[in-house]
C-alpha positions in Angstrom: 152.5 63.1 70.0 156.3 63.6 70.0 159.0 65.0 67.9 160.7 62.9 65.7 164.2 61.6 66.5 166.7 59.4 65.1 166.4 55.8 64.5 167.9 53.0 62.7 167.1 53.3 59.2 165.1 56.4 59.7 163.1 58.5 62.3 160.4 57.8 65.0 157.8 60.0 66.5 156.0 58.3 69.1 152.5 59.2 68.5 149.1 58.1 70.6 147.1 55.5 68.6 143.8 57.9 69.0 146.3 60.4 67.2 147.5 58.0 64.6 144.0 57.2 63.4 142.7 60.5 63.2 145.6 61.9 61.1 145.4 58.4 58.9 141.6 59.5 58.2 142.1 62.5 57.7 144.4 61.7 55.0 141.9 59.1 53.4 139.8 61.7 53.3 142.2 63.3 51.1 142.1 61.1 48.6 138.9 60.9 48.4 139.4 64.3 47.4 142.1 63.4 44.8 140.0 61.1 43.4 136.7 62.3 43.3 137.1 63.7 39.4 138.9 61.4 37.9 142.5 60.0 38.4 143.1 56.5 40.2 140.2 54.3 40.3 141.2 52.6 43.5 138.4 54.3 45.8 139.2 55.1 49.4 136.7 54.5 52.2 135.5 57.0 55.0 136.9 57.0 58.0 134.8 56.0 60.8 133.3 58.4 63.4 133.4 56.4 66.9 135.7 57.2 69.4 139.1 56.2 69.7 141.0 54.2 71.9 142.4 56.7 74.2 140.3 60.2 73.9 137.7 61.7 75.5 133.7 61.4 74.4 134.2 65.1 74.3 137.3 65.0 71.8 135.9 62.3 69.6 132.5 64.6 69.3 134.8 67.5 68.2 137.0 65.6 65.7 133.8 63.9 64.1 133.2 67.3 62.9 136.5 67.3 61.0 134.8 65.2 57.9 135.0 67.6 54.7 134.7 64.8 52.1 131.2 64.9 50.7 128.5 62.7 52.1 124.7 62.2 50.6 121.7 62.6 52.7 122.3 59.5 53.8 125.1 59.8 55.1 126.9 57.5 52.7 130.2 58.9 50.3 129.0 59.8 46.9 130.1 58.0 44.2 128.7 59.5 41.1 128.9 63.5 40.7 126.4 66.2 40.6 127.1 70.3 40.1 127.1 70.5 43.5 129.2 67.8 44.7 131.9 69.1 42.0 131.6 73.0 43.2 132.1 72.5 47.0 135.2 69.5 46.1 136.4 71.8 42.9 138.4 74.7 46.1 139.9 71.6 47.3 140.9 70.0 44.6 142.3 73.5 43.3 145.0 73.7 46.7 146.3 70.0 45.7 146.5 70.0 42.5 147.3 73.7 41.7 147.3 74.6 37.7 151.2 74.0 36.3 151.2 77.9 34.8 149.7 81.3 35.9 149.2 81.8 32.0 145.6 80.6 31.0 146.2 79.2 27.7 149.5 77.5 28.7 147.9 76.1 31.5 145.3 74.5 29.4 147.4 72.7 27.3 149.3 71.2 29.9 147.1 71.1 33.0 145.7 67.8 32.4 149.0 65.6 31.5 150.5 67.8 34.6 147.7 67.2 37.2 147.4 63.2 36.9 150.9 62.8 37.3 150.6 65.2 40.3 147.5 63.3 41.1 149.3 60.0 41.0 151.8 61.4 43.2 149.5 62.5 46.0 147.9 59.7 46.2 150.9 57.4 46.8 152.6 60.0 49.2 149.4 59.6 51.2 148.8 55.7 50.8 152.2 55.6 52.1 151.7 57.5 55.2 148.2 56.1 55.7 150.0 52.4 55.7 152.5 53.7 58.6 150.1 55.2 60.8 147.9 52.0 61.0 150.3 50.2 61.0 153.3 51.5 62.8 156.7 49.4 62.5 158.6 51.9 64.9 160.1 50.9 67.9 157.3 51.1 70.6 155.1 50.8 68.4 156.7 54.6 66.9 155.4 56.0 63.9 158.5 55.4 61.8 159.9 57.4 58.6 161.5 55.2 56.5 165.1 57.1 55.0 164.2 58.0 51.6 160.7 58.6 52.3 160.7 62.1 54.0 159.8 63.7 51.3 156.4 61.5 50.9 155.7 62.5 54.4 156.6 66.0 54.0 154.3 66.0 50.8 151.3 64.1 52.4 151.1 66.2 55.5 151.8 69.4 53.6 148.7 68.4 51.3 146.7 67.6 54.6 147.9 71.1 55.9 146.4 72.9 52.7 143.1 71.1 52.9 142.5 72.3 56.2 144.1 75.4 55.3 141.6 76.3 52.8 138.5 75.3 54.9 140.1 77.6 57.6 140.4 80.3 55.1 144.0 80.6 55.7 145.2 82.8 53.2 148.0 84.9 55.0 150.2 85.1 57.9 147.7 86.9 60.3 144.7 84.4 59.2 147.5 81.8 60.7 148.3 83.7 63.7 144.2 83.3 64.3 144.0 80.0 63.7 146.5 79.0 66.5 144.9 81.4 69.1 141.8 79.6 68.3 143.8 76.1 69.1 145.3 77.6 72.3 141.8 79.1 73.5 139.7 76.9 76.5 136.6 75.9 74.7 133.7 77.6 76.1 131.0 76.6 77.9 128.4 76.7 74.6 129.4 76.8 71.3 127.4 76.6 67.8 128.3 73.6 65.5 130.4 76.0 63.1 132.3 77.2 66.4 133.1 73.8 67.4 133.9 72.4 63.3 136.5 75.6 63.5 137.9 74.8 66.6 138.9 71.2 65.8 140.2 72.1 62.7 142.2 74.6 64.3 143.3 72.4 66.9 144.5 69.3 64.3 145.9 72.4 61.6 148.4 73.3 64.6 149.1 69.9 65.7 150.4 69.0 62.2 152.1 72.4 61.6 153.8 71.5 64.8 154.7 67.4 63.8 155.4 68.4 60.2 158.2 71.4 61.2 159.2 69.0 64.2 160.7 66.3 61.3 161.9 69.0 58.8 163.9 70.1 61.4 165.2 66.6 62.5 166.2 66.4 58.5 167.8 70.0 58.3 169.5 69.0 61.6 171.7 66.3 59.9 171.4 63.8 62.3 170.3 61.2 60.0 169.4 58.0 60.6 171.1 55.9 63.6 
């Protein structure tokens, strides 16, 4: 994965195909999310859990622990809701779609008009980026941002970012600063499956902090589009 730069029309980040499908999963994952209690009926399917083209059996073990949309005993997404489906999606849906007042009773009246049209929003941010990373129209086969979509990327990665965020427990600066040791630190030799679930969230929560600042600060830059 690279920084983003300037290009015709927009920006490119040259980004390996192992990377592009992880990130692009992650985000369908996120809409499952977003659309696990209501709001667009289009449903989205799980990603896959095979390895990529391009990564170690090692990495693709690790990332298949990254899954946090729920799954029956079967292994199979659910698609009708129980109590405790809705409690362990409710935290997540709670970071995306965040009530629209810190007063209770206002928030009532106006959390449910508020939160589809947030919902909406989400979900075609992400759609959008999903549709890039599979299929990238950059040059080099880049993963290219489109001028007057930055802030759809901006949004869909931030929503990623607060996902993870929450699964990490993120909940102030030092928590971060904890988070990226963990993503810095050689893996050791034995690790439990919560160790390893941590780790590669870590790992993926610092890689798109990293990509994420990397085009906000191409934008801030002003060098716009070639």
């Amino acid at each position: 994965m690279q920084h983003f730069v300037p290009a015709t029309g927009g920006w490119e980040s040259l980004v390996e195909a192992w990377e592009r499908e992880l990130i692009a999963g992650l985000l369908e994952q996120v809409l499952f999310v977003l659309t696990s209690q209501g709001g667009p009926s289009q449903e989205a399917h799980r990603p896959g859990t095979g390895q990529r083209s391009g990564e170690s059996e090692r990495d693709s073990q690790i990332l298949a622990s990254l899954d946090f949309a729920m799954e029956d005993a079967a292994g199979q997404s659910r698609t009708t809701h129980s109590p405790r489906a809705d409690a362990e999606l409710t935290p997540l849906l709670e970071v995306l779609l965040p009530e629209a007042s810190e007063d209770p009773l206002t928030a009532v009246e106006v959390a449910s008009i508020t939160r589809e049209r947030l919902r909406s929003l989400k979900v075609e941010r992400a759609r959008i980026v999903m549709a890039q990373l599979r299929e990238p129209t950059g040059q080099g086969a880049s993963v290219r941002v489109e001028a007057g979509t930055e802030q759809d990327w901006l949004g869909a990665l931030n929503d990623l970012r607060l996902v993870l965020a929450q699964r990490l427990g993120i909940e102030d600066a030092q928590a971060a600063e904890d988070v990226h040791a963990v993503a810095w630190e050689d893996p050791p030799q034995e690790e439990s499956e919560t160790e390893r679930s941590r780790r590669a969230m870590s790992m993926v929560y610092d890689m798109l902090t990293w990509w994420q600042e990397s085009l906000l600060t191409v934008l801030l830059s002003g060098d716009g589009p070639a």
